[in-house]
C-alpha positions in Angstrom: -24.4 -37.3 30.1 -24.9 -33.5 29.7 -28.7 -32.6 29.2 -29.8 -31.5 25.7 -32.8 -29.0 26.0 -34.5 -28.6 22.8 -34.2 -25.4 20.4 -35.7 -24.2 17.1 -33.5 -23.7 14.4 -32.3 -20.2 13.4 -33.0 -20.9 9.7 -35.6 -22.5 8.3 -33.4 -24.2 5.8 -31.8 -26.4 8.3 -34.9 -29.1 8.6 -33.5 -32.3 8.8 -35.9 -33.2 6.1 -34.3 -31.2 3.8 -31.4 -32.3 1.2 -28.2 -30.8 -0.4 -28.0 -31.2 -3.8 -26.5 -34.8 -5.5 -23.0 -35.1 -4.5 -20.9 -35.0 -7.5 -18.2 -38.2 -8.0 -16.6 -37.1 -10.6 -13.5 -34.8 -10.7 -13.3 -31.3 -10.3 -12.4 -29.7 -13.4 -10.6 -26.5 -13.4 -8.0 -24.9 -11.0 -10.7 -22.3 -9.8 -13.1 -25.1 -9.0 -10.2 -27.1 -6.9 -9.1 -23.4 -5.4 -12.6 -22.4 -4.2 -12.8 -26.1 -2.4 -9.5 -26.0 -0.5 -8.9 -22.4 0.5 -10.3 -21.4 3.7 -13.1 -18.4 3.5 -12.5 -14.6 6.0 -15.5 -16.5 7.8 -12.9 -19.8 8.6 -10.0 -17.6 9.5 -11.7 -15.0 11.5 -14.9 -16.8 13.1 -17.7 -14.8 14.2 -18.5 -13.5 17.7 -21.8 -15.9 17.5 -19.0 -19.2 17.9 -19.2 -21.1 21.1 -15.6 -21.0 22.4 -12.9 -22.1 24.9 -12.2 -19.2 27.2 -8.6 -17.4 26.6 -6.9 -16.8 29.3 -6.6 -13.4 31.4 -3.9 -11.1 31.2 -1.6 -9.2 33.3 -4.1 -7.6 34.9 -6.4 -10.2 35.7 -8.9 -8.8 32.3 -10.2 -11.6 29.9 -8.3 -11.4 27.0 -9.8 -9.5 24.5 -8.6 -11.8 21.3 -11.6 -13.5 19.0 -13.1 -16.4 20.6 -12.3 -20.1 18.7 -14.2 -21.5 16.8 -14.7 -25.0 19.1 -17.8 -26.1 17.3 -16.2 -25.7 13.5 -13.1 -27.2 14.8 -14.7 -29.7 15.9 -16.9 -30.4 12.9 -14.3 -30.3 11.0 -11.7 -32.9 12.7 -14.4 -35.2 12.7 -15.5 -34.8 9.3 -12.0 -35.4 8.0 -11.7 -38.5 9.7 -14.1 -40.0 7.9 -13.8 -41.5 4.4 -16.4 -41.4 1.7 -15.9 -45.5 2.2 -17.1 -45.4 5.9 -20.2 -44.1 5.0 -20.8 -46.0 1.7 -19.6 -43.2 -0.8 -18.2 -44.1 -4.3 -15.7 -41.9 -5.5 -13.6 -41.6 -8.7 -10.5 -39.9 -8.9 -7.7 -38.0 -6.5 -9.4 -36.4 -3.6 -7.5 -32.9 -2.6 -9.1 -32.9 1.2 -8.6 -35.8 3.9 -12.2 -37.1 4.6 -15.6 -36.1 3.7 -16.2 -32.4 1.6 -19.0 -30.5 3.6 -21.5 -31.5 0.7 -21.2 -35.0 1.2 -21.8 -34.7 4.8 -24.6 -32.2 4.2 -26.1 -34.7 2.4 -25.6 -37.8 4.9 -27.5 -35.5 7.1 -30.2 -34.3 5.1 -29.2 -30.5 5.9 -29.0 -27.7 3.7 -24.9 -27.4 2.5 -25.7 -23.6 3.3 -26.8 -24.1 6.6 -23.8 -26.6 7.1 -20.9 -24.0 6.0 -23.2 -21.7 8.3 -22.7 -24.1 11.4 -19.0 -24.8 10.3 -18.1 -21.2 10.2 -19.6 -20.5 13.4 -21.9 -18.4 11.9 -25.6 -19.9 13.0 -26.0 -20.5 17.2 -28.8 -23.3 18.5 -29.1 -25.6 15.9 -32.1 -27.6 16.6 -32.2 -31.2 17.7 -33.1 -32.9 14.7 -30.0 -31.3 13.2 -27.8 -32.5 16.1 -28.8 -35.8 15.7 -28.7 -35.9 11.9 -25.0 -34.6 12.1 -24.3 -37.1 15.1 -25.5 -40.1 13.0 -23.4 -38.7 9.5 -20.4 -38.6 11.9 -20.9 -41.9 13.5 -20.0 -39.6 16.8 -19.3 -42.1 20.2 -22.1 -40.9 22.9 -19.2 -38.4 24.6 -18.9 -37.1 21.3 -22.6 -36.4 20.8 -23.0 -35.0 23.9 -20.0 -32.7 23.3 -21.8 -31.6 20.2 -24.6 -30.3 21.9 -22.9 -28.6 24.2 -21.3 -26.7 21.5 -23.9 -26.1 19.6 -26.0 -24.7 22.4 -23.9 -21.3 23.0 -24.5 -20.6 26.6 -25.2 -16.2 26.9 -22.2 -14.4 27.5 -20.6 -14.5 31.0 -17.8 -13.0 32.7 -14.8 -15.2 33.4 -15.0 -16.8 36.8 -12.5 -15.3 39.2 -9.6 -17.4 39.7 -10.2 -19.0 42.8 -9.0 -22.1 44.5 -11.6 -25.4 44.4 -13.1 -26.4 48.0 -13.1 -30.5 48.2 -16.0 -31.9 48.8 -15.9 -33.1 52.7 -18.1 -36.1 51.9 -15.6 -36.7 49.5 -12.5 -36.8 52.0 -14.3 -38.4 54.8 -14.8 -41.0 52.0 -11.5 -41.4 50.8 -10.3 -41.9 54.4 -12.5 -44.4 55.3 -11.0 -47.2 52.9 -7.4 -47.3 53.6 -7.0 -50.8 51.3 -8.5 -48.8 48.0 -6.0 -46.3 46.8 -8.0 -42.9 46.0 -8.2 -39.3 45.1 -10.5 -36.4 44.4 -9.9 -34.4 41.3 -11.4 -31.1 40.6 -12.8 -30.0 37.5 -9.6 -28.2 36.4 -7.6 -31.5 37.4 -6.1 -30.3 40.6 -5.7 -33.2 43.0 -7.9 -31.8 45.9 -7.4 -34.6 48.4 -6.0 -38.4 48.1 -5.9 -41.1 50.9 -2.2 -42.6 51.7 -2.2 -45.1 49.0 -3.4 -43.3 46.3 -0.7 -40.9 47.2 1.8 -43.9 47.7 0.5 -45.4 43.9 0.5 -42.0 42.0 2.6 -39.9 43.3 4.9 -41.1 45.8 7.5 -38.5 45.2 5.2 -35.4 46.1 4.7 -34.3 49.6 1.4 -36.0 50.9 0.3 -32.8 52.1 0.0 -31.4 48.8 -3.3 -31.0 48.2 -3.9 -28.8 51.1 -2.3 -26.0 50.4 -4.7 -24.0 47.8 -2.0 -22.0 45.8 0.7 -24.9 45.4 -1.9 -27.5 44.6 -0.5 -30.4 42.2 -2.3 -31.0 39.0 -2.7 -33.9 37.2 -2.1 -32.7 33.8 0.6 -31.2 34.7 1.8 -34.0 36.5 1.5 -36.2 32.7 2.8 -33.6 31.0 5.7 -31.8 32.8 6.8 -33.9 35.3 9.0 -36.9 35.0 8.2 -39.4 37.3 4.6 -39.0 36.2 5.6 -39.9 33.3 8.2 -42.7 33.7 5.0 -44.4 35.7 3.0 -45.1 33.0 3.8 -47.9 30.8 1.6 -46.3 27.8 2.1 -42.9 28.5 1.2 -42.2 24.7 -2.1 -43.6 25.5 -3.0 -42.6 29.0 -1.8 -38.6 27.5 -4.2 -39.2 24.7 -7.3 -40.1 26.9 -6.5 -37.3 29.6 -6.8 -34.3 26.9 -10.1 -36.0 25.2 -11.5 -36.0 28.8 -10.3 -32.4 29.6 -11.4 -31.2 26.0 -15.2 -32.4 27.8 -14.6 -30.6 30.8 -13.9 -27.3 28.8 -17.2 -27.0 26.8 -18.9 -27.9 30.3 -17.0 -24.9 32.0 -16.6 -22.1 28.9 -16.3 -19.1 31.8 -13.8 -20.9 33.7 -11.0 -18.8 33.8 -8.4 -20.7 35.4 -9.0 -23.6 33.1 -8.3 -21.4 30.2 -4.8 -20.7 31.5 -4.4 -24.2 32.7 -4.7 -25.1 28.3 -2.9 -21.9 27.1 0.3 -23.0 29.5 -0.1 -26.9 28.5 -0.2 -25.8 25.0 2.7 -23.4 25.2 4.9 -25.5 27.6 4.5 -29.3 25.6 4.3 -29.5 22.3 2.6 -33.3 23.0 -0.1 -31.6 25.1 -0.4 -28.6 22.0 -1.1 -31.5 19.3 -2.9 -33.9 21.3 -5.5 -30.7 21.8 -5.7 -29.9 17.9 -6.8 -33.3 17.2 -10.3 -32.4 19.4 -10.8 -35.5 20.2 -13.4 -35.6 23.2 -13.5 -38.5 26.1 -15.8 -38.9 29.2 -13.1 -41.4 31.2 -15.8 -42.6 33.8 -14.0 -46.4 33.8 -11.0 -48.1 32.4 -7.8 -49.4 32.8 -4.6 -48.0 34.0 -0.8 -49.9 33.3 1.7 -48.8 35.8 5.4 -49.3 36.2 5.6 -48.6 40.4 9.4 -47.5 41.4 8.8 -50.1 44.1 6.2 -52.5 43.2 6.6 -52.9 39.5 4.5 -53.4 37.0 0.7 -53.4 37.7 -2.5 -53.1 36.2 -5.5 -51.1 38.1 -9.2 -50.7 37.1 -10.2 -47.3 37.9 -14.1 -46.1 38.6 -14.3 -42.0 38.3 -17.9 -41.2 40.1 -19.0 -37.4 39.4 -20.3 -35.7 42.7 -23.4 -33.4 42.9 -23.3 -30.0 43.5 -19.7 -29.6 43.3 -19.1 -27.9 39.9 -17.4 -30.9 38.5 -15.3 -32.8 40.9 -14.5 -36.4 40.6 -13.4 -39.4 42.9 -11.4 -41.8 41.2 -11.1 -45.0 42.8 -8.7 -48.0 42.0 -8.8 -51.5 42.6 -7.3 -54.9 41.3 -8.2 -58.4 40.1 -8.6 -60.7 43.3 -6.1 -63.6 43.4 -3.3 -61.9 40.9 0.3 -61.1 41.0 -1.5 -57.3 40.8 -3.2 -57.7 43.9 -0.1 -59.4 45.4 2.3 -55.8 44.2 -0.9 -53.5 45.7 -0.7 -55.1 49.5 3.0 -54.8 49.0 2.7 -51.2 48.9 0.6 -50.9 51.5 2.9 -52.4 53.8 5.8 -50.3 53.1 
């Protein structure tokens, strides 16, 4: 869970104590009214320099882009706020709605903020919004923990940086020497920008059997796993809910990315995900934000079949962001049975 270090509000007018006006039920009257709801402000389209943003990937030249940084908090604000209904919070309404979800006001009100200060945060206009409006927001939203925490970190602009030079993750020894010591557990090490840094020989054999084991090794030519889901057929043809394992692997990378805002190379790992598959491109509009620490995983093996893993992802210390994921089986089952068969081979 990231740390949330406490600010002050910029404006006054954002106390948590303090309330938007009563949220109108009835219908909006004219077509001014109904235009001046729906239609997006200069402020929306063009957000501010203040806005805590994805990095854009470098140019030619190896320069940061120059381009406006996104607006990742607003976006964010607002995917969540349209998927909510005035019904999941215990609004009554009367009439057609012409937006998906909750307007601003309403949420404004669920969070006892100011619906100026709200547009203000939307728009990316107000930076380090205090913790009492974090948590007031968090609670209107009904946000999951990962979500919350994802909220602070975007709400807590970090000062400017220059982009991290493009350079080549080190594995963590520890981490290696680890992953060779349990042959029977198939393993790897992921880096923060999902390159596979290291694997033993049956997490190699399990995930990617048709790769060269060496792989990982070679700095330049290093596979990545989201490429891998995305791009590559096998990887795909492997997973018996792709849909769903695609899903949870952008939500987790969308929480890496506020983590790492300065980190080049995972600005141009997006920007070519986003131009090459259109799955990957809408998946990451939906903002939808995962920490995948534990879960499932259903497989369809080219040589074992069908089997079902439970994977553990621990995150190691002092190695800007670099995961081993681990993988085991129910004792006694036909999955357990398919895993020593691969291990055999």
């Amino acid at each position: 869970m990231r740390a949330h270090p406490r600010h002050t509000p910029d404006d006054t007018s954002a106390s948590a104590s303090e309330t938007a006006p009563p949220v109108s039920t009835t219908p909006t009257g004219s077509a001014a009214q109904r235009t001046a709801e729906t239609a997006p402000t200069t402020a929306q389209r063009t957000p501010p320099d203040t806005a805590r943003a994805t990095p854009r990937p470098a140019d030619s030249a190896g320069r940061a882009a120059s381009t406006p940084p996104a607006n990742e908090l607003g976006d964010f604000l607002r995917t969540r706020r349209a998927a909510l209904s005035p019904a999941d919070v215990g609004l009554t309404t009367w009439g057609t709605r012409r937006v998906p979800g909750l307007r601003r006001e309403e949420l404004a009100q669920l969070a006892g903020i100011s619906i100026n200060y709200y547009i203000r945060l939307e728009q990316g206009q107000s930076a380090n919004a205090g913790d009492s409006v974090i948590e007031s927001l968090s609670r209107a939203l009904r946000l999951a923990d990962d979500e919350r925490a994802h909220l602070y970190a975007l709400a807590r602009p970090a000062a400017a940086r220059r982009p991290r030079p493009a350079r080549p993750e080190t594995p963590s020894s520890g981490a290696v020497r680890l992953l060779e010591s349990m042959p029977d557990v198939p393993g790897l090490l992921l880096g923060r920008r999902n390159d596979i840094l290291a694997w033993n020989e049956l997490g190699h054999a399990l995930l990617a059997g048709h790769l060269d084991f060496a792989a990982p090794t070679d700095p330049v030519h290093r596979p990545n796993q989201m490429r891998l889901l995305f791009l590559d057929p096998h990887t795909r043809e492997l997973y018996r809910r792709w849909s769903d394992e695609a899903a949870l692997a952008v939500a987790s990378l969308r929480y890496t990315a506020a983590d790492y805002p300065d980190d080049r190379s995972l600005a141009e790992l997006i920007g070519d995900l986003s131009i090459k598959s259109p799955e990957f491109a809408t998946l990451w509009a939906r903002h939808d934000v995962r920490l995948c620490s534990r879960g499932s995983k259903l497989l369809h093996h080219p040589e074992i079949g069908d089997v079902e893993l439970h994977y553990e992802a621990m995150q190691l210390p002092d190695t800007q962001g670099q995961r081993l994921f681990t993988y085991t089986v129910t004792a006694d089952s036909p999955d357990e049975d398919a895993l020593a068969l691969l291990r055999r081979r």
